[in-house]
C-alpha positions as CSV (number, residue, x, y, z in Angstrom):
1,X,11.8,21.3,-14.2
2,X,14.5,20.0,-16.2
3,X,15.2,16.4,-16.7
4,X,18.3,14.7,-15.2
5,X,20.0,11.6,-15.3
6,X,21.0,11.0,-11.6
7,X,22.1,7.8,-9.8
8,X,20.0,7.1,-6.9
9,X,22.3,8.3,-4.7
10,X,22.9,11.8,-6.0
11,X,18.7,11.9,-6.8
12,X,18.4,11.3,-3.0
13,X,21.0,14.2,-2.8
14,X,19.0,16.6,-4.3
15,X,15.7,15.5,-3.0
16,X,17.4,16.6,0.9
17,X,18.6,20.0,-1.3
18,X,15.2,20.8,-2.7
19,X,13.5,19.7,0.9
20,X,15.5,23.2,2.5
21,X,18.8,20.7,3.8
22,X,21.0,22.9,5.9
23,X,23.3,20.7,6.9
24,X,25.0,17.2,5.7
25,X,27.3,14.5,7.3
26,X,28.4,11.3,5.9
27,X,31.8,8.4,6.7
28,X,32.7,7.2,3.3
29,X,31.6,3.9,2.2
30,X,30.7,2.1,-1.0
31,X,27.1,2.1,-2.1
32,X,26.8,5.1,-0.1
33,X,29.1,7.5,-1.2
34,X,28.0,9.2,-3.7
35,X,25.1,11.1,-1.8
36,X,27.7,13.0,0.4
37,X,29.8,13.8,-2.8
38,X,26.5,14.9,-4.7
39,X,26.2,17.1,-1.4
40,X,29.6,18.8,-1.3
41,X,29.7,19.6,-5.0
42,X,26.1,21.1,-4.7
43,X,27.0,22.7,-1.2
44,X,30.1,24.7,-3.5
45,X,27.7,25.3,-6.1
46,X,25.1,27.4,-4.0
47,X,26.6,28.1,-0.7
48,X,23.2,27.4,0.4
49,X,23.8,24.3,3.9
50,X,27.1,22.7,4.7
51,X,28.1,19.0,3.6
52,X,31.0,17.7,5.6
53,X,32.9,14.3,5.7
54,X,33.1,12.9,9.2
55,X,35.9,10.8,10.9
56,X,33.5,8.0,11.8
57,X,29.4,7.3,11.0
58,X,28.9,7.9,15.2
59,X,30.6,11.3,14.5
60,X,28.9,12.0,11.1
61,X,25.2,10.7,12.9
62,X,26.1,13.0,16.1
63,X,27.0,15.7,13.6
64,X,23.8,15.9,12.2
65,X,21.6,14.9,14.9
66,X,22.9,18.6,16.9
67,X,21.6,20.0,13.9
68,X,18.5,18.8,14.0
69,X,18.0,19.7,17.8
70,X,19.1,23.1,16.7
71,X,15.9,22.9,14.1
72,X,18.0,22.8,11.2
73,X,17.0,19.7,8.5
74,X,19.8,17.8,8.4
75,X,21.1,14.6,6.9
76,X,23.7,11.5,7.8
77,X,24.5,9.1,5.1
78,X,26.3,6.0,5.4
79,X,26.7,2.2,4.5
80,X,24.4,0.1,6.3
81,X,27.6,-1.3,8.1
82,X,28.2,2.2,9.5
83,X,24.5,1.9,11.2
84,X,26.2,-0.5,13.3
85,X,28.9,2.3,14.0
86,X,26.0,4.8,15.0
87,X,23.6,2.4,16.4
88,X,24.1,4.2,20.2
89,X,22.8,7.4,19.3
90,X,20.4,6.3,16.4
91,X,19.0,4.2,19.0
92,X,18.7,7.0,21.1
93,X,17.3,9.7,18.9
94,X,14.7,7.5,18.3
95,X,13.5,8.3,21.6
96,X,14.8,12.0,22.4
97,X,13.5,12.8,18.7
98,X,14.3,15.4,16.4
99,X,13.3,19.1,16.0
100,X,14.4,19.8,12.7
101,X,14.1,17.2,9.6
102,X,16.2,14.7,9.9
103,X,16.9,12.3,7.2
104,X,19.1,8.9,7.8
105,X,20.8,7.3,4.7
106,X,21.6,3.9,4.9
107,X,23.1,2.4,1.5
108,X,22.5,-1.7,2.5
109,X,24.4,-3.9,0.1
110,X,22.7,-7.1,-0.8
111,X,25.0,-10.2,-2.2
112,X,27.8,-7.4,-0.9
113,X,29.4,-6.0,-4.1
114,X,31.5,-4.0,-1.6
115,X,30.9,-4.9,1.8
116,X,31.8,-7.5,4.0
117,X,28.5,-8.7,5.2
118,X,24.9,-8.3,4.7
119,X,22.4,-6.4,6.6
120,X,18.7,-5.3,6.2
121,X,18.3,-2.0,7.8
122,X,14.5,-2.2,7.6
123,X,14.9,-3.8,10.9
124,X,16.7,-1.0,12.5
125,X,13.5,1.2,11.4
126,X,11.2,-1.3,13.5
127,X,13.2,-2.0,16.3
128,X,14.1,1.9,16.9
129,X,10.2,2.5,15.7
130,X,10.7,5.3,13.5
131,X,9.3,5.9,9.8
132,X,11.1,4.4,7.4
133,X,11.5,4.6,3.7
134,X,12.2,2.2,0.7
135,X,12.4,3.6,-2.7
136,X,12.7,1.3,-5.5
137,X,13.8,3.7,-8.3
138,X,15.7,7.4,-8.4
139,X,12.2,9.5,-8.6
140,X,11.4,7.8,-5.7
141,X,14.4,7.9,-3.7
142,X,14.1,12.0,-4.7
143,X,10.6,12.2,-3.7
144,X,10.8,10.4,-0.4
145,X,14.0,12.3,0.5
146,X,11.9,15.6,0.2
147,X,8.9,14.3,2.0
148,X,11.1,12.2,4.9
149,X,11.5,16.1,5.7
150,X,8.0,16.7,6.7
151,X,7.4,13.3,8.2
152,X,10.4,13.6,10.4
153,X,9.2,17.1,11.3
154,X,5.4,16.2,12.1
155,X,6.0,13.3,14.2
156,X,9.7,14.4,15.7
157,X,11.5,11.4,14.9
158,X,14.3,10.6,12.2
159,X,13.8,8.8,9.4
160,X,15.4,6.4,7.8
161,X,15.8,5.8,4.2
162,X,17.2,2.5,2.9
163,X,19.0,2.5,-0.3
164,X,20.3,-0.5,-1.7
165,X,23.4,-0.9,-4.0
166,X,21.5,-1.1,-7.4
167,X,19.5,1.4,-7.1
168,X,22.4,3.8,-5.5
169,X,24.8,2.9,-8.5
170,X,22.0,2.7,-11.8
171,X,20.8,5.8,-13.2
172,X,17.6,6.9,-14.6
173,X,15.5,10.0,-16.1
174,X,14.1,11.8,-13.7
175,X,11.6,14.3,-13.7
């Protein structure tokens, strides 16, 4: 496989891509971004799944949970203040589950470089009791993108993956 310099973002990108992603949904919002745009350019590349910006992170999550219930792997992207803005049916697919992998992208911003506020997602993951995620470098965040795939798929749930600013916006070699 060739080596890449990726920032984490677009190395979660194409961790969903190379996990068989059909279709992707994401609101716009800084440290988040970039996965969605990694998406679209790679969705025109190969014609292979759909990536489409959403009017709000409760349409973009919506979006992508239908997919899943239609078995598709799907993904939703967002700043971790947009978790807020899909926390009704985030909350909720944690308990009607998910048929096809479904991966959950939330981009927190600690000491908020571009955000408002601060928020730790992690506690989203234990309140909704679903698997969650934490990579702490770009391999990572590619690796657990492709195996947040299976996990969501053996045990019917979403998962959530929490990026942080950092790591979404630093690059590194990755193999």
């Amino acid at each position: 496989m060739p080596h890449e310099i990726l920032l984490g973002d677009e190395a979660a990108a194409l961790g969903a891509v190379h996990a068989g992603l059909s279709a992707a949904y994401s609101y716009p919002g800084t440290p988040a971004s970039e996965v969605l745009e990694s998406l679209v350019r790679l969705a025109r590349e190969s014609g292979a799944f759909k990536a489409v910006w959403s009017v709000n992170e409760k349409v973009a999550y919506e979006e992508a949970l239908g997919a899943s219930y239609a078995g598709k792997r799907a993904l939703v992207s967002f700043k971790h203040v947009g978790l807020n803005v899909a926390a009704d049916p985030f909350m909720n697919s944690a308990i009607t589950g998910a048929n096809g992998g479904f991966l959950v992208i939330s981009a927190d911003d600690p000491g908020m470089h571009s955000s408002q506020n601060e928020q730790d997602s992690r506690y989203y993951v234990q309140f909704a009791q679903i698997p969650g995620f934490e990579p702490s470098d770009q391999q990572e965040a590619y690796d657990m993108a492709r195996e947040a795939y299976d996990v969501s798929e053996r045990f019917g749930l979403p998962v959530l993956m929490r990026l942080v600013t950092r790591l979404s916006h630093s690059c590194l070699l990755y193999t």
